[in-house]
MIKOL-561173 format. One record per residue (C-alpha): chain; x, y, z; residue number from 0; residue in three letters. Coordinates in pm, whole numbers. Example, Ala and Ser with C-alpha at 12.3 -4.5 7.8 and 13.67 -1.06 7.14 Angstrom:
! MIKOL-561173
R   unit        u        v        w   pos   code
R      A     1230     -450      780     0    ALA
R      A     1367     -106      714     1    SER
! end
This chain:
! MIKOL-561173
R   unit        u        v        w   pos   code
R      A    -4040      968    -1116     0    UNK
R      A    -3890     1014     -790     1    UNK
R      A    -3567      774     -906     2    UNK
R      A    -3539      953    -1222     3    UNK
R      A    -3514     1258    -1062     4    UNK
R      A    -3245     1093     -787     5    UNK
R      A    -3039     1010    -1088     6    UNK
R      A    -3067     1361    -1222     7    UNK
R      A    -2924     1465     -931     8    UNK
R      A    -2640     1238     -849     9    UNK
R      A    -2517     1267    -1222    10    UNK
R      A    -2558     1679    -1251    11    UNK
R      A    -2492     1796     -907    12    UNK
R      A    -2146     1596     -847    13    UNK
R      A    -1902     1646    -1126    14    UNK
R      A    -1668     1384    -1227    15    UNK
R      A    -1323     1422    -1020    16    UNK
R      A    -1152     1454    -1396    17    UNK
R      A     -768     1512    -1211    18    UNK
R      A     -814     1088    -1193    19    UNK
R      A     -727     1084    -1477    20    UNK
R      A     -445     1274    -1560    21    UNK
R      A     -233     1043    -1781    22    UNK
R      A       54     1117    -1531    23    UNK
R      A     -119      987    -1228    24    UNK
R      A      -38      678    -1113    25    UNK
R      A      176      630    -1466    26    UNK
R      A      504      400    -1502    27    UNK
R      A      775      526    -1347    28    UNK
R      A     1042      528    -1678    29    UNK
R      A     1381      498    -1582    30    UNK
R      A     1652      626    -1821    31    UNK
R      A     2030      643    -1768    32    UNK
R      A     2256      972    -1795    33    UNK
R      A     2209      960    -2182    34    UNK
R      A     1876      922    -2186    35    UNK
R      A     1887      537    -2299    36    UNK
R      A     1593      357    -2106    37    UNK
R      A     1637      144    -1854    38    UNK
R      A     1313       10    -1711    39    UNK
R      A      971       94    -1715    40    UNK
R      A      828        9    -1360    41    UNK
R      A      455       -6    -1227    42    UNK
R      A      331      265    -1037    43    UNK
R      A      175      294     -668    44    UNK
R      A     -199      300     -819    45    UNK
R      A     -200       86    -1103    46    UNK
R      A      -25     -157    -1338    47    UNK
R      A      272      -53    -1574    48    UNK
R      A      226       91    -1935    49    UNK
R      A      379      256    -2174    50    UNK
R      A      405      652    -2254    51    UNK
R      A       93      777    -2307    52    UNK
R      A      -10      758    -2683    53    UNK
R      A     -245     1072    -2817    54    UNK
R      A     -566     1000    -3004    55    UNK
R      A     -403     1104    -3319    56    UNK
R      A     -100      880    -3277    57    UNK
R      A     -337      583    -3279    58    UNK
R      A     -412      374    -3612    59    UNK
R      A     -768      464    -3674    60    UNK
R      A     -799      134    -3757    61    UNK
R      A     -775       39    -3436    62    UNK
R      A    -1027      229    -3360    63    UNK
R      A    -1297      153    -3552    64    UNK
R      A    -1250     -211    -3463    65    UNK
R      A    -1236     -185    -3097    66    UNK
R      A    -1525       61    -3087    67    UNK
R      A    -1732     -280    -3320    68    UNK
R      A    -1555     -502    -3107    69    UNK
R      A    -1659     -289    -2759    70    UNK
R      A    -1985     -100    -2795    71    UNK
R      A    -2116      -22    -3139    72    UNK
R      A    -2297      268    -3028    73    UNK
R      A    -2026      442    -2856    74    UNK
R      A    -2112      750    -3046    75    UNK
R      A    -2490      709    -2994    76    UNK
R      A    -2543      740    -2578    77    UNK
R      A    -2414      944    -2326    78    UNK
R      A    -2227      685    -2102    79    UNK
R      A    -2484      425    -2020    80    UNK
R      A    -2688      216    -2354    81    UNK
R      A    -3057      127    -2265    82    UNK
R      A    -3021      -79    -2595    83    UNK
R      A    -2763     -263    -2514    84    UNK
R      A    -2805     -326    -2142    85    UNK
R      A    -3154     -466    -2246    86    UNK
R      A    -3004     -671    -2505    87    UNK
R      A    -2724     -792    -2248    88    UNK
R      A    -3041     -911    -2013    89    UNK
R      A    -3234    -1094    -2356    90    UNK
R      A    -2901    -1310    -2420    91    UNK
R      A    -2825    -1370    -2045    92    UNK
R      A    -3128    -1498    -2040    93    UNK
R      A    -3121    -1677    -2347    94    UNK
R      A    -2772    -1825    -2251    95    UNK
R      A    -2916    -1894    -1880    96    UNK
R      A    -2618    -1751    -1720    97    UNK
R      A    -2435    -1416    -1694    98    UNK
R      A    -2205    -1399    -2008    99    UNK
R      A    -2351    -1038    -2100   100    UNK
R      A    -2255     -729    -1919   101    UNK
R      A    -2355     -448    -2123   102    UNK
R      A    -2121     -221    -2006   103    UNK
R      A    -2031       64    -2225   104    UNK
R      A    -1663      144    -2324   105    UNK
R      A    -1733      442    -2108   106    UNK
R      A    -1867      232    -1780   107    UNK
R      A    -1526       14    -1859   108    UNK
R      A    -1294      329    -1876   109    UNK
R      A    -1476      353    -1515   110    UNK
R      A    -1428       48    -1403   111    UNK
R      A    -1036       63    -1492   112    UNK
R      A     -999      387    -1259   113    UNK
R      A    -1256      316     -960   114    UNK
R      A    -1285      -17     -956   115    UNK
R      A     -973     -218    -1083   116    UNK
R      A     -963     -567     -924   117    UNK
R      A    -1251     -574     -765   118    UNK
R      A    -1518     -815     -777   119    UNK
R      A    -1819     -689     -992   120    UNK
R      A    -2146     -628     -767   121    UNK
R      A    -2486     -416     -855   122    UNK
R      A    -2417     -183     -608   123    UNK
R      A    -2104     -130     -782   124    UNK
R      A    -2226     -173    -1101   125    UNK
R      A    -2480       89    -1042   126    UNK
R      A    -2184      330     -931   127    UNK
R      A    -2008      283    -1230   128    UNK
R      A    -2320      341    -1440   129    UNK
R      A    -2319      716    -1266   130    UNK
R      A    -2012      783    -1297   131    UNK
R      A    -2029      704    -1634   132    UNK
R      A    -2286      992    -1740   133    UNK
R      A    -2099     1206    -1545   134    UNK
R      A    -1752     1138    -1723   135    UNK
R      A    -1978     1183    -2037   136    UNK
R      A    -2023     1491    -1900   137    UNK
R      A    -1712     1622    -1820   138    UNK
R      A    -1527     1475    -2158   139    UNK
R      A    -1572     1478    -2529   140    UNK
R      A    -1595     1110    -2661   141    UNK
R      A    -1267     1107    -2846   142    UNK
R      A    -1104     1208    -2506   143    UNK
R      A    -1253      911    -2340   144    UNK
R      A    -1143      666    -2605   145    UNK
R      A     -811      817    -2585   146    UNK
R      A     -829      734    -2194   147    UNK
R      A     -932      372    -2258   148    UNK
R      A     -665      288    -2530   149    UNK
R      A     -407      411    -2293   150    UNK
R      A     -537      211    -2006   151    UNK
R      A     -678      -88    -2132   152    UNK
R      A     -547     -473    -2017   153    UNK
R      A     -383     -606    -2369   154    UNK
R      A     -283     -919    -2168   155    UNK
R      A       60    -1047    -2123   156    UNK
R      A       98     -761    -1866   157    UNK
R      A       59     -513    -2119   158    UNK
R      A     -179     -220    -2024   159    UNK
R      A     -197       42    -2324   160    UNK
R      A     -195       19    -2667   161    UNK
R      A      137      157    -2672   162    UNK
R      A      284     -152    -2470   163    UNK
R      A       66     -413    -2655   164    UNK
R      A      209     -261    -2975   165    UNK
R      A      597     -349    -2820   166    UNK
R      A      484     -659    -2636   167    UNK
R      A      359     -797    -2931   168    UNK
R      A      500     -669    -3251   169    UNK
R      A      797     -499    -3095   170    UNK
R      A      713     -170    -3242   171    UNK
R      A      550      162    -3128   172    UNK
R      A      150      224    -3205   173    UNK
R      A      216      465    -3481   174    UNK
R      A      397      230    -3667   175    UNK
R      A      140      -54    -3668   176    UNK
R      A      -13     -166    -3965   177    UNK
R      A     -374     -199    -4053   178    UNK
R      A     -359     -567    -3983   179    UNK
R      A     -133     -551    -3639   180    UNK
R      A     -379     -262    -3514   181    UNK
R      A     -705     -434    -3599   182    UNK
R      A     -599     -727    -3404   183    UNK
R      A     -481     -565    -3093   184    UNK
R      A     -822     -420    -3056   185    UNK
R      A     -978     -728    -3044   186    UNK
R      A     -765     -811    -2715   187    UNK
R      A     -933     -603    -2457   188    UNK
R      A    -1284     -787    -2502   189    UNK
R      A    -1082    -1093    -2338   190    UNK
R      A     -724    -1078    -2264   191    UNK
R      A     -663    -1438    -2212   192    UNK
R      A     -929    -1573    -2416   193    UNK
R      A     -817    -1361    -2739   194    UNK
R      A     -409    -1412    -2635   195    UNK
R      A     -236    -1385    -2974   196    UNK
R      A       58    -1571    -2880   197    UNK
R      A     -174    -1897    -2744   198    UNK
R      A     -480    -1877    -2945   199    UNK
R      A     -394    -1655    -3243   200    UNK
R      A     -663    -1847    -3477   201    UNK
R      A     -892    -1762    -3217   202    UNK
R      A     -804    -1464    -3256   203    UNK
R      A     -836    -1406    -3644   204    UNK
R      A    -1140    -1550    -3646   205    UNK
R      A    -1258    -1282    -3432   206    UNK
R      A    -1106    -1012    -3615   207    UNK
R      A    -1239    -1135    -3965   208    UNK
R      A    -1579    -1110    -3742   209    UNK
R      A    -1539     -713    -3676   210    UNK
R      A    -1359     -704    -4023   211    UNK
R      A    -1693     -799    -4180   212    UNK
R      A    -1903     -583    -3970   213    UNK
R      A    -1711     -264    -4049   214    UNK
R      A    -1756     -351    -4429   215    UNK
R      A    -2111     -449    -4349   216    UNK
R      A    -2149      -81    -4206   217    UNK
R      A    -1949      118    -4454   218    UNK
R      A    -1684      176    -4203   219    UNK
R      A    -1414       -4    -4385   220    UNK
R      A    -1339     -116    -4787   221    UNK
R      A    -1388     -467    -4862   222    UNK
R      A    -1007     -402    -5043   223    UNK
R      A     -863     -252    -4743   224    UNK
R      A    -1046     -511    -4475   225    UNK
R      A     -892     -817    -4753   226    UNK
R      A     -522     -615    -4738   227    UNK
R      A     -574     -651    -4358   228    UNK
R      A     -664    -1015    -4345   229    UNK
R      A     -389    -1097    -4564   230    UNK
R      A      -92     -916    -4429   231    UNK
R      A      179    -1181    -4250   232    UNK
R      A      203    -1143    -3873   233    UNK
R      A      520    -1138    -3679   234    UNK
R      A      388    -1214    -3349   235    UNK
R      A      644    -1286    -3064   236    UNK
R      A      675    -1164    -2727   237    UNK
R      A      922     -876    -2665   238    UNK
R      A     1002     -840    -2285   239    UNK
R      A      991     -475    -2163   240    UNK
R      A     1372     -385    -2128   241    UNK
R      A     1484     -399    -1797   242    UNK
R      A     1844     -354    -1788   243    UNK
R      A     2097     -302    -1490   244    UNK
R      A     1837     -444    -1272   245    UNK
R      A     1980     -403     -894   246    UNK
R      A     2071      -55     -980   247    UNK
R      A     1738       72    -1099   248    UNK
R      A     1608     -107     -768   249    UNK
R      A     1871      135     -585   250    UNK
R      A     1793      406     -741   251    UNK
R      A     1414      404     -716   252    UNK
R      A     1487      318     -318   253    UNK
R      A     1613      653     -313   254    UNK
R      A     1334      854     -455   255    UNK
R      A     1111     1033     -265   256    UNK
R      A      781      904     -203   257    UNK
R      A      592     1127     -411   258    UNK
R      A      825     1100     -742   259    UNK
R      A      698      708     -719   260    UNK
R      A      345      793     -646   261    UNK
R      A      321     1033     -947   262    UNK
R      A      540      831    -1213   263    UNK
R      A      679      970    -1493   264    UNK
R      A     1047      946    -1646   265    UNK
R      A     1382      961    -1404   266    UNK
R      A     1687     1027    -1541   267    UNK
R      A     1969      838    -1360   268    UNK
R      A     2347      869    -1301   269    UNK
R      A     2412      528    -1486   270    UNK
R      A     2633      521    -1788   271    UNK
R      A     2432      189    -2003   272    UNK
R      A     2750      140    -2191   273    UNK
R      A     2993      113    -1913   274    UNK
R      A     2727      -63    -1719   275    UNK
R      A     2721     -317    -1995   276    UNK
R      A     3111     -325    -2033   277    UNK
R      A     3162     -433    -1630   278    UNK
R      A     2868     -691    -1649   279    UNK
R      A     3013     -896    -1902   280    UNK
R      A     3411     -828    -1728   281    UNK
R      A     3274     -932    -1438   282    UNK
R      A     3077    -1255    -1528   283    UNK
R      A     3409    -1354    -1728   284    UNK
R      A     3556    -1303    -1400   285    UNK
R      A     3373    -1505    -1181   286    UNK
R      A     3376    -1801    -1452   287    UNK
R      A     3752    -1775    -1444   288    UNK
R      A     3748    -1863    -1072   289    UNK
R      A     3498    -2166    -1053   290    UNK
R      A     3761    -2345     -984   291    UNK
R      A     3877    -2157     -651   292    UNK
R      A     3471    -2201     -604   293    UNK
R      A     3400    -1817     -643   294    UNK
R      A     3020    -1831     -741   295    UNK
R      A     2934    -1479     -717   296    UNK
R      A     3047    -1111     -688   297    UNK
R      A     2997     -738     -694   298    UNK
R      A     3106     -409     -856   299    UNK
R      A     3013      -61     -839   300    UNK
R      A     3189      245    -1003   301    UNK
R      A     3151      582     -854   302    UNK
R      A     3219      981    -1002   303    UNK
R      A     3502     1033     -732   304    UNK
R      A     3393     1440     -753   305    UNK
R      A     3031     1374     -718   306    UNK
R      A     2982     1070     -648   307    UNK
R      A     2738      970     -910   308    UNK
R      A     2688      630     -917   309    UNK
R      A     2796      546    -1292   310    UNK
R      A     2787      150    -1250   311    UNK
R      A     2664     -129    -1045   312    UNK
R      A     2641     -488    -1094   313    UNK
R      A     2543     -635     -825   314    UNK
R      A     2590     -964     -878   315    UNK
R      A     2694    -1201    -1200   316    UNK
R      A     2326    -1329    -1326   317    UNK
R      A     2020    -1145    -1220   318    UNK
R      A     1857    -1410    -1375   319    UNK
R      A     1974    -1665    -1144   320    UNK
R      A     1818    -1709     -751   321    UNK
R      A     2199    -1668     -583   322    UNK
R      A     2219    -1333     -826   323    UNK
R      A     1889    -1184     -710   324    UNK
R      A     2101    -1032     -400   325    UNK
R      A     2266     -714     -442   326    UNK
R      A     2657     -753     -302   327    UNK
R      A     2735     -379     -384   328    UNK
R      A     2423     -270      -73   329    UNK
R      A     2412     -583      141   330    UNK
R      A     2657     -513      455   331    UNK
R      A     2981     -767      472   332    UNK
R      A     3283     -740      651   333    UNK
R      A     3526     -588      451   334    UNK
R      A     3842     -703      542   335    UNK
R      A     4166     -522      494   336    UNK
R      A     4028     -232      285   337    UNK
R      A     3959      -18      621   338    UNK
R      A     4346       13      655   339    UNK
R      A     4415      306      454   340    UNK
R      A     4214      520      712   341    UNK
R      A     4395      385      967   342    UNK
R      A     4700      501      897   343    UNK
R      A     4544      834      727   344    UNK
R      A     4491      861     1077   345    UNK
R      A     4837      796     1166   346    UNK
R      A     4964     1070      929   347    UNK
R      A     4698     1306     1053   348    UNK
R      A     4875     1233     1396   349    UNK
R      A     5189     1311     1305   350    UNK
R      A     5335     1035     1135   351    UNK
R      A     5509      964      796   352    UNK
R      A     5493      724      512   353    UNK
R      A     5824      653      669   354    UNK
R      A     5740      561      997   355    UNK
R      A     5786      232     1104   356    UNK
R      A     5538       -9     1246   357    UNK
R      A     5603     -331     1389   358    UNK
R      A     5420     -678     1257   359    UNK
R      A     5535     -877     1510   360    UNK
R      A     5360    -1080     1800   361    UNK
R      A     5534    -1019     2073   362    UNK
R      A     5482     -651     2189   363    UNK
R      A     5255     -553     2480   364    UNK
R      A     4880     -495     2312   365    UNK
R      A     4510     -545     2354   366    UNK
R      A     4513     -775     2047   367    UNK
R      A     4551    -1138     2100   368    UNK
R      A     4481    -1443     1890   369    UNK
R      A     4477    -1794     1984   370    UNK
R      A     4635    -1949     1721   371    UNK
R      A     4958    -1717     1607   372    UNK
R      A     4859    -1774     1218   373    UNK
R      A     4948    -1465     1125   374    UNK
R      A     5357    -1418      958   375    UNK
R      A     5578    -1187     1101   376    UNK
R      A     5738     -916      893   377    UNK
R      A     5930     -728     1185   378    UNK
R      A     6001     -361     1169   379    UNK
R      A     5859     -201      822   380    UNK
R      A     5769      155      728   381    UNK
R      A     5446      222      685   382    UNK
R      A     5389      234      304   383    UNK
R      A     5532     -165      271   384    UNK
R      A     5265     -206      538   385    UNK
R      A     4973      -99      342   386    UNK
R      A     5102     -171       21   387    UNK
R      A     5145     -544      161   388    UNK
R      A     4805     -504      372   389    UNK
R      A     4982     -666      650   390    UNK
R      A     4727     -747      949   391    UNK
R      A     4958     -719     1306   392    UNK
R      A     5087     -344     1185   393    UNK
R      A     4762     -245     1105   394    UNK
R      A     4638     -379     1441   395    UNK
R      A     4909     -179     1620   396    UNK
R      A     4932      107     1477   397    UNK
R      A     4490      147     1525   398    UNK
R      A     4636       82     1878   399    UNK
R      A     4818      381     1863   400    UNK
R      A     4564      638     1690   401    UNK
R      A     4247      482     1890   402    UNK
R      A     3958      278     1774   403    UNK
R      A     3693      576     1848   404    UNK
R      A     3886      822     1619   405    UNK
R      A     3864      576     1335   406    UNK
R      A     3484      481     1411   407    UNK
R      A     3471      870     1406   408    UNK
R      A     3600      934     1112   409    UNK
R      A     3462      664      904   410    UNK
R      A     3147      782      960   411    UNK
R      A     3250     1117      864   412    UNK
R      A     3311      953      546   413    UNK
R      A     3017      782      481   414    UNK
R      A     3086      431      602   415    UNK
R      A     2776      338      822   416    UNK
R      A     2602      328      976   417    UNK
R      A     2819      107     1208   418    UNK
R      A     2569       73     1520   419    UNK
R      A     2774       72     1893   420    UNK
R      A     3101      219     1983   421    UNK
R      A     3466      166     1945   422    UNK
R      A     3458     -124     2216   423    UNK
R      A     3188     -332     2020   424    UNK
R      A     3424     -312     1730   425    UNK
R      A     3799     -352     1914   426    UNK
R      A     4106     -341     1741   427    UNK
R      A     4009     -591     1461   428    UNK
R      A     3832     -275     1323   429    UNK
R      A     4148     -250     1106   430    UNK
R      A     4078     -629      996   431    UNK
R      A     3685     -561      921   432    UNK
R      A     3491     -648     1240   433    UNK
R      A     3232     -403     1107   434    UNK
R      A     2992     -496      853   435    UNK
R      A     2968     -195      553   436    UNK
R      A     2845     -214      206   437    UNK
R      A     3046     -210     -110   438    UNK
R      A     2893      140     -194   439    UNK
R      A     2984      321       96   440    UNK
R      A     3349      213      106   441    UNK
R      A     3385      322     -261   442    UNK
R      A     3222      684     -143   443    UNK
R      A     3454      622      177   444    UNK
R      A     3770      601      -90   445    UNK
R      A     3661      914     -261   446    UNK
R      A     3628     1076       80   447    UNK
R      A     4037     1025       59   448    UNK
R      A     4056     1119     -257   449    UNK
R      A     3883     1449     -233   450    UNK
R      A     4076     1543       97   451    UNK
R      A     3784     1439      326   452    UNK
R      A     3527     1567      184   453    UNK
R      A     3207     1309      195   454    UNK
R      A     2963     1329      -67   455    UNK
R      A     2575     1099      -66   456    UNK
R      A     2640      815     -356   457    UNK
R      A     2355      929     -608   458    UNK
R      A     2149      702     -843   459    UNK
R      A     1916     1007     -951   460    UNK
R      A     1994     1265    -1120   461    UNK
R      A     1644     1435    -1174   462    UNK
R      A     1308     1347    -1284   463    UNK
R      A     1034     1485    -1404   464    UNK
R      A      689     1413    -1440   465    UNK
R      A      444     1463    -1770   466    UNK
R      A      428     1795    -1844   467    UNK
R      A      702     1920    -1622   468    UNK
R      A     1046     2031    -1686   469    UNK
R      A     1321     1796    -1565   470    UNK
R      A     1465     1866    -1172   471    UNK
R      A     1778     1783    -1121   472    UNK
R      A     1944     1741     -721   473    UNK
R      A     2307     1857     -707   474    UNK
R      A     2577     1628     -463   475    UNK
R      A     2473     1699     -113   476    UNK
R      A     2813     1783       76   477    UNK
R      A     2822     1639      441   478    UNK
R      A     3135     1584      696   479    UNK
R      A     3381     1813      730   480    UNK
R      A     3723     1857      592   481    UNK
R      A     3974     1638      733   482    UNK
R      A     4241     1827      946   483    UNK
R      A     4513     1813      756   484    UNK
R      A     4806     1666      963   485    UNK
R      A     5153     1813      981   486    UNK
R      A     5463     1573      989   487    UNK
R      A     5633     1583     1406   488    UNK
R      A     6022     1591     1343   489    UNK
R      A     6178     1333     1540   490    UNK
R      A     6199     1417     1941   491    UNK
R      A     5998     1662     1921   492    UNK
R      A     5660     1688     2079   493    UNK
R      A     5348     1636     1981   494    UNK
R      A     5250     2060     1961   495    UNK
R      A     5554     2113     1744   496    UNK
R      A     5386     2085     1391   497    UNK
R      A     5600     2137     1057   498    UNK
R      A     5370     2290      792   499    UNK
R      A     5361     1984      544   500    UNK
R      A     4947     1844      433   501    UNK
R      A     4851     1490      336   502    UNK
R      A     4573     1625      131   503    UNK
R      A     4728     1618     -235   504    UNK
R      A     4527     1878     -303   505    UNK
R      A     4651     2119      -52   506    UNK
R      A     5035     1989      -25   507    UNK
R      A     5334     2128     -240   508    UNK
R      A     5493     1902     -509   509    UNK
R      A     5809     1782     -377   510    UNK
R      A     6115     1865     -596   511    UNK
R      A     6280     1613     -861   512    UNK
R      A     6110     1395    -1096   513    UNK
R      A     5892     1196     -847   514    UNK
R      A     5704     1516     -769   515    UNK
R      A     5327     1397     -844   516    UNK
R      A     5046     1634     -934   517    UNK
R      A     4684     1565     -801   518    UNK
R      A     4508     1326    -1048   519    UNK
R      A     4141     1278    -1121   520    UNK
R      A     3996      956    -1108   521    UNK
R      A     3706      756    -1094   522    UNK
R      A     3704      549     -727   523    UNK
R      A     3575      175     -757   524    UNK
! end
C-alpha cells in the first residue's frame, strides 16, 4: 500500500519537464548556403544528428502500424508502463534463462532516448524510466509520443529519425515511401544492427512478413495490401548525408555562437554552392597540372570585397584524402611577397609616388643583411616596376624608410593577425613574410585596400534561425579606421607641405586623358 501510494506521488506530484522535448532542442544543426541549397546536416551538442522533424501526419501509416506490432502491441492499451507485458518479458527471460526480454514500452524507450541515451541499463534506472514514463503519459496524447519516437529513434547506419532512415536508405523523404519501404524501416528500431537492411536484408524480410501477418491476423492490414507490400522491388543502397564544401561549413560553424550550436536548427551561410563547386574542380585541375613541380596541395578562398562575405573556400584539393583534411585558407603560413603592397601604401601615405624610386641594390647602408647575396640587383626603379616585379631588396628598403611598427600597425588595422610581439620580433623581412597569417585574413587585408581602409570581419554566417523562429541575419561588423589618406610632397619640399591629391580611388579625382580610371568593384581573392 505504502509503495503504491509512493508511486502515486512521484508520477502526479512532479510533472514531466515536456520543454525536453521540443523537436528543436538539441536538433541537427542544417547548414544551407546563400540560396538556400543544403550543405550539411551536423549533430548537435545533446544528441546524434537527424533529419527535419517529420509530423505525425507526414508519416506512412503504414509505418506505423508495423512499428507499433513490431514495438509494443498494446501501445494504445496502458498508460506508459504494461503489467502484461513486463510479466510476459520475466516468463520468457526465464524460459530463455537469460535476459533477452525487456518489456519496455515504446513510451519507457521514447524515455530512455531523452534521459538515458548511452547509458548502461540498471534497475535503478530502469525504475526511473518506468516513472517517467506515466508521467510523459501524462503530459502527452499517444499520437504525440509516437510522433516523438519516430523522430528520434536509432534506424542504424547513423540514421536517427525516420526522416533520415527514409534518405539513408531509399534516398527519398518519409512522405514519399511506399507501403513496402515504410513497413520495413519500422522493423529497424527493434535492432539496428541485427535488422541492418543493407547486411542482413533477408533477415530483415523475414521479420517484416512476421508483423505483415500479424496486422492481417488482427484486422489491421488487407491480406491484398500486406501481399502488394511483400512484393514490391526494393532499391536499397546507402545514400551518404550531403556534406559539401566541408572545411568551410567547419569555419563557419567555428564562428557561431555557442548557443546557435546548442539549440540546432537551420543556418544560412554566405557560400555560393555553385561557385564553390566551380573553384574545387579549377583548383584540383590545378594542382594535378603541377605534380610535376611536386605541388601536392593548395588553397583558395573568395571574399565579397564590400562585405566581406565569404562566398568560397576550398581549403585544400581532396577532403577525402589525410594531407586534404587541413584547411590552408585558416592555418597561419608565411606569406611571402604579398605583404608588399602595404608597404608601399605606406610609402604613398608618407608622401611618396608611384613614381618614386627605390633602390634594389645591396650595397646601401641598412639593417638588412643576408649571408649569401642571392638576391639580383635591379638598381634604381620606380616604385610601381617594384611591386609589379615583387622585387625583395626595394621592398626591404623602402619598409626601412616607412618603419616596421607602422606596418605591424596598420596590418592589424586591416585584419591581418593576430601577429603576436612587436616590430623588432618581425624586422625588416616583414616585407618578405616573417609573420605567419592565414589565407583569409590577407584576402580581407586586400579588400581593406580596396575599400580605402576600411576593415570588415570575413563572415561565413549570414543568419540562422531555429524551429519556429524567423531567420536573424548579422550585418558586416565595421572595425579599424579609415586610412589617412596621404597627399603627394613635391620635390624639396618638406614633409608639412602636403598637395591635396588621395590614394584612396574612391576619394581621388580622375586624372585627365584616356587613362583616367574610375573606381571598380570587385570581388578580392
Amino acid at each position: 500500500m505504502l509503495a503504491e501510494l509512493a508511486l502515486l506521488i512521484a508520477v502526479v506530484a512532479f510533472p514531466y519537464p515536456v520543454g525536453l522535448l521540443d523537436p528543436a532542442r538539441g536538433g541537427p544543426l542544417l547548414v544551407e548556403d546563400r540560396h538556400g541549397n543544403p550543405l550539411a546536416s551536423l549533430p548537435g551538442e545533446r544528441g546524434p544528428a537527424r533529419e527535419r522533424w517529420v509530423p505525425l501526419d507526414r508519416i506512412p501509416s503504414h509505418a506505423l502500424l508495423t512499428l507499433v506490432a513490431s514495438e509494443d502491441a498494446r501501445f494504445f492499451a496502458h498508460r506508459g508502463v504494461d503489467p502484461v507485458g513486463i510479466v510476459r518479458a520475466v516468463w520468457l527471460n526465464l524460459r530463455a534463462d537469460g535476459t533477452r526480454y525487456g518489456g519496455s514500452t515504446l513510451t519507457m524507450q521514447l524515455v530512455r532516448m531523452v534521459h538515458s541515451e548511452g547509458k548502461p541499463r540498471t534497475l535503478p534506472r530502469k525504475l526511473r524510466e518506468a516513472v517517467l514514463a506515466l508521467r510523459l503519459e501524462r503530459a502527452l496524447d499517444k499520437r504525440a509520443i509516437l510522433e516523438q519516437y519516430l523522430n528520434r529513434a536509432p534506424f542504424g547506419n547513423g540514421a536517427y529519425g525516420i526522416e533520415a532512415a527514409a534518405r539513408t536508405y531509399f534516398g527519398k523523404p518519409a512522405a514519399s515511401l511506399s507501403v513496402g519501404e515504410a513497413t520495413l524501416l519500422a522493423v529497424l528500431p527493434r535492432g539496428p544492427r541485427t535488422y541492418d537492411p543493407l547486411r542482413h536484408e533477408a533477415r530483415a524480410l523475414r521479420r517484416r512478413a512476421h508483423l505483415l501477418a500479424l496486422l492481417v491476423a488482427r484486422g489491421e492490414l488487407g491480406r491484398e495490401e500486406a501481399a502488394r507490400a511483400s512484393a514490391q522491388r526494393l532499391a536499397l543502397g546507402y545514400h551518404a548525408p550531403p556534406f559539401r564544401a566541408p572545411h568551410f561549413v567547419r569555419y563557419a560553424v567555428s564562428t557561431l555562437p555557442a548557443e546557435v550550436r546548442r539549440r540546432g536548427g537551420t543556418v544560412r551561410t554566405t557560400l555560393d554552392l555553385p561557385l564553390q563547386t566551380l573553384l574545387e574542380r579549377r583548383l584540383a585541375e590545378h594542382v594535378a597540372s603541377l605534380r610535376a613541380e611536386r605541388v601536392g596541395q593548395a588553397g583558395l578562398v573568395l571574399l565579397d570585397t564590400a562585405s566581406g562575405e565569404v562566398r568560397a573556400m576550398v581549403g585544400s584539393a581532396g577532403f577525402e584524402t589525410e594531407a586534404g583534411q587541413v584547411n590552408i585558407v585558416t592555418r597561419r603560413r608565411h606569406p611571402g611577397s604579398v605583404l608588399k603592397p602595404f608597404v608601399y601604401a605606406l610609402a604613398l601615405e608618407a608622401g611618396d609616388t608611384p613614381a618614386t624610386i627605390a633602390y634594389d641594390i645591396h650595397d646601401v647602408p641598412s639593417r638588412y643583411r643576408v649571408l649569401r647575396v642571392t638576391q639580383p640587383e635591379r638598381g634604381p626603379v620606380r616604385y610601381r616596376e617594384a611591386l609589379a616585379g615583387s622585387y625583395n631588396l626595394a621592398a626591404v628598403h623602402v619598409l626601412e624608410r616607412v618603419g616596421e611598427a607602422r606596418l605591424l600597425t596598420r596590418l592589424r588595422e586591416a585584419g591581418v593577425g593576430p601577429l603576436a610581439g612587436g616590430a623588432d620580433d618581425y624586422g625588416l623581412r616583414l616585407a618578405l613574410g616573417s609573420a605567419k597569417v592565414r589565407l583569409l585574413d590577407l584576402a580581407s587585408a586586400y579588400g581593406f585596400l580596396a575599400r580605402c581602409a576600411r576593415s570588415v570581419t570575413p563572415m561565413g554566417a549570414s543568419g540562422s534561425r531555429g524551429r519556429g523562429a524567423s531567420a536573424s541575419s548579422s550585418r558586416p561588423r565595421w572595425r579599424g579606421r579609415r586610412w589617412t589618406c596621404s597627399r603627394t610632397r613635391t620635390r624639396g619640399a618638406p614633409p608639412s607641405a602636403r598637395s591635396s591629391r588621395s590614394i584612396c580611388p574612391s576619394r581621388s579625382r580622375p586624372r585627365p586623358g584616356p587613362r583616367a580610371a574610375s573606381p571598380t568593384r570587385s570581388r578580392s581573392a
